[in-house]
N, C-alpha and C positions, 0 to 999 in steps of 0.2 A: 584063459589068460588072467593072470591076477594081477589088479591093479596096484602098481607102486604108490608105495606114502610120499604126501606131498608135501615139500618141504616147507619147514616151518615157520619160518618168516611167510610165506605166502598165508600160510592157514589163521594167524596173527594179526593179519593186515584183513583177509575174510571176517575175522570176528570181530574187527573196530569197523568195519562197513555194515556189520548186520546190528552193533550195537547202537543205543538209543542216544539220541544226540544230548548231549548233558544240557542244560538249558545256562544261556550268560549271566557270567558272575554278576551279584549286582553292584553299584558303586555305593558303598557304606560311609559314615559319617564322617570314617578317620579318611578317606579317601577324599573327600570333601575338602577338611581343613589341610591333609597335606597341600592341595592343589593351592587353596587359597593363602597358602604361605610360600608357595612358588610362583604364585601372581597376585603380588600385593594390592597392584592396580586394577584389580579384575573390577571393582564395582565402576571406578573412574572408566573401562569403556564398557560396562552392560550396564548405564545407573537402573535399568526396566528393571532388573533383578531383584530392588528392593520393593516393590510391586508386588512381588511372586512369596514374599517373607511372612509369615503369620508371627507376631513378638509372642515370645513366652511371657506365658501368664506366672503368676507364683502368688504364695500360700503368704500373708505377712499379716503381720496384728492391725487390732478393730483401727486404732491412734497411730499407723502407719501407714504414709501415702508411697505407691509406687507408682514413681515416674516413667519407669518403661515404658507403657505400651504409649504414653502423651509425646515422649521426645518421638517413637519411632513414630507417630503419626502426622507427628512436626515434620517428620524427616519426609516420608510421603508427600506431605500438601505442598511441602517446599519444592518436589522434585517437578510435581504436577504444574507448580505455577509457573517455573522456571521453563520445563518442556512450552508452557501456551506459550509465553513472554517469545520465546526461541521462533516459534513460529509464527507470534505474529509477527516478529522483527523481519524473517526474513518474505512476507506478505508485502509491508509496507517498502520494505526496499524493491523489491521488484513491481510494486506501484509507483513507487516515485523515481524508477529509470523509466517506465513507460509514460508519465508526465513528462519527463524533462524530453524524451524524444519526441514526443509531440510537440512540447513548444518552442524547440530549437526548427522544427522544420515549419512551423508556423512565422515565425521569425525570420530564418530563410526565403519565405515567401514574402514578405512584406519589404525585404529589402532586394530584393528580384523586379517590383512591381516596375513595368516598365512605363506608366505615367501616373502621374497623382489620381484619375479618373480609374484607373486600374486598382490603383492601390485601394481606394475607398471600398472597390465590386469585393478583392481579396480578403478586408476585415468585415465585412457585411456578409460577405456568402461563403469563402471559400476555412474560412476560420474556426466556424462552427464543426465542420466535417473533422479538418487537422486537429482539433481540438476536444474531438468525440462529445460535444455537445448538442443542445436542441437552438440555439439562439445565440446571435451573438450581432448586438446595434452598436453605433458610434454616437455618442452623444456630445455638444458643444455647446458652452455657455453664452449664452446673447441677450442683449438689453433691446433686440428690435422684435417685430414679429415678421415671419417670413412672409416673401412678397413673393416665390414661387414654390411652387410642389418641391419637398426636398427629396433626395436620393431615398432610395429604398436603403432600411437599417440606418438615415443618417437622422438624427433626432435634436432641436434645439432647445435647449435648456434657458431656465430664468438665470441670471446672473448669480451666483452664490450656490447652485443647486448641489457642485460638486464638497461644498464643504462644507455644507449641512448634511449632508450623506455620510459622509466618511470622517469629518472632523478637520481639522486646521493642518495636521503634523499627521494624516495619517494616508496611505499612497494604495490602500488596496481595502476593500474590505471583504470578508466570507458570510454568508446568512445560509444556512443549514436549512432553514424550514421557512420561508416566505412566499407570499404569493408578489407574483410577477407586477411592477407598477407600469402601465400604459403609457407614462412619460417617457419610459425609460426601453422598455421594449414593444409598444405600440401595439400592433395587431394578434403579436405571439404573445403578451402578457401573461395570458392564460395559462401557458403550458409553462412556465416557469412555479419552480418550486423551491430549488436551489440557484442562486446567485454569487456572482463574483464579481464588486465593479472596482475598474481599476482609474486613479486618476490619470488622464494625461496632458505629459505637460509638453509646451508646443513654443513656449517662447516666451519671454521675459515681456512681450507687449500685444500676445497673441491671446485670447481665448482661453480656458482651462478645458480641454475634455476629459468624459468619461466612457473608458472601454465597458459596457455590460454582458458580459458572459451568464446565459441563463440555461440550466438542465432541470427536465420534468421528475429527474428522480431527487427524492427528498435526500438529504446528508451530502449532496453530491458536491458542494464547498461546504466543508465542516469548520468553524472557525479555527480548532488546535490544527490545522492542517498547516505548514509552513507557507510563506506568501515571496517565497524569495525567485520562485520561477514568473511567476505572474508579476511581481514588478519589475523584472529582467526584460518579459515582453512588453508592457506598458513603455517604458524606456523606450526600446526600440522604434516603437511605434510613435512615440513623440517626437524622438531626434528627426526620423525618415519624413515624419509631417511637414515639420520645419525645415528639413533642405527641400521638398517639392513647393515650399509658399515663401520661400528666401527670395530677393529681386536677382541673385546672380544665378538663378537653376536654369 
């Protein structure tokens, strides 16, 4: 029996199967720049790209400075500093929504307190927790000396004490790096490192207090940190003072 020829497309399509696979074109330099003249913007979304760049060096005289490789390295540190700035921005903003949500339900809480005895337990115990702190006393200015044990976290101050503290014109202060005063946080002094005292104010013929917030880790109130949540709750806590010690409550 003699084998019939196999048709020739078939035997064509055999030799591209048994043939060696060409290896992929590479992408060459004009392949490059075309690209990057069909996307002008290409650096504006990969800026990483200029990272990946080595600047051509070049051959010039002993009395001629080139600039190249200085801008492009300009252009690196720029991109470098702008990336941190980027990330730290978006750090501190998602620290300063988890501040503001903690002092809004701290706040919350103090205007909830369902009596003035309540409310005192609320900024002495329950504040420090909402507050992710170690400490947190109430302190009040007085010309007498106490004639019974005061509340736990309630502290009496000499007359003037809150504005030698913090000054005449000023409603909050931040210390970064201090150790804790005994006047002011009594038994837990110790574990303070970081503080926050806030004035409060209670009434035009009442007393000056001061809120003391204190955390055992050092920076934990940095002074550059903004003070406008912390006298938001100061506030609070002074109005709410004042309607529970008013004669019509």
């Amino acid at each position: 029996m003699v084998d019939r020829p196999r048709d020739k497309p078939q035997v064509e399509r055999d030799a591209a199967a048994l043939a060696p696979v060409a290896p992929a074109q590479e992408i060459g330099g004009r392949d490059v720049i075309a690209y990057l003249k069909q996307h002008p913007d290409f650096l504006d979304r990969h800026p990483e790209a200029l990272r990946l760049l080595r600047a051509p060096s070049r051959e010039v005289g002993e009395e001629v400075v080139d600039f190249q490789h200085f801008m492009i390295e300009r252009l690196r540190g720029e991109l470098a500093r702008v990336n941190l700035e980027h990330r730290t921005l978006i750090a501190a903003s998602r620290g300063n929504l988890s501040s503001q949500g903690r002092v809004h339900k701290a706040a919350l809480a103090i205007l909830a307190a369902p009596s003035f005895e309540q409310l005192l337990q609320i900024v002495t115990t329950d504040l420090a927790v909402l507050l992710d702190v170690d400490i947190v006393t109430l302190g009040v200015e007085s010309s007498a000396s106490p004639t019974r044990l005061m509340p736990h976290g309630i502290h009496l101050l000499r007359a003037g004490t809150v504005d030698a503290l913090l000054g005449a014109d000023r409603n909050v202060l931040l210390q970064a790096d201090l150790p804790g005063d005994a006047a002011l946080f009594g038994g837990a002094a110790g574990l303070v490192r970081s503080q926050a005292l806030l004035r409060i104010s209670i009434g035009r013929n009442a007393p000056t207090g001061l809120l003391c917030i204190g955390a055992r880790r050092v920076g934990r109130f940095n002074p550059g940190l903004g003070t406008e949540l912390l006298a938001f709750l100061s506030r609070v806590l002074g109005i709410t003072i004042s309607q529970w010690l008013s004669p019509g409550r």
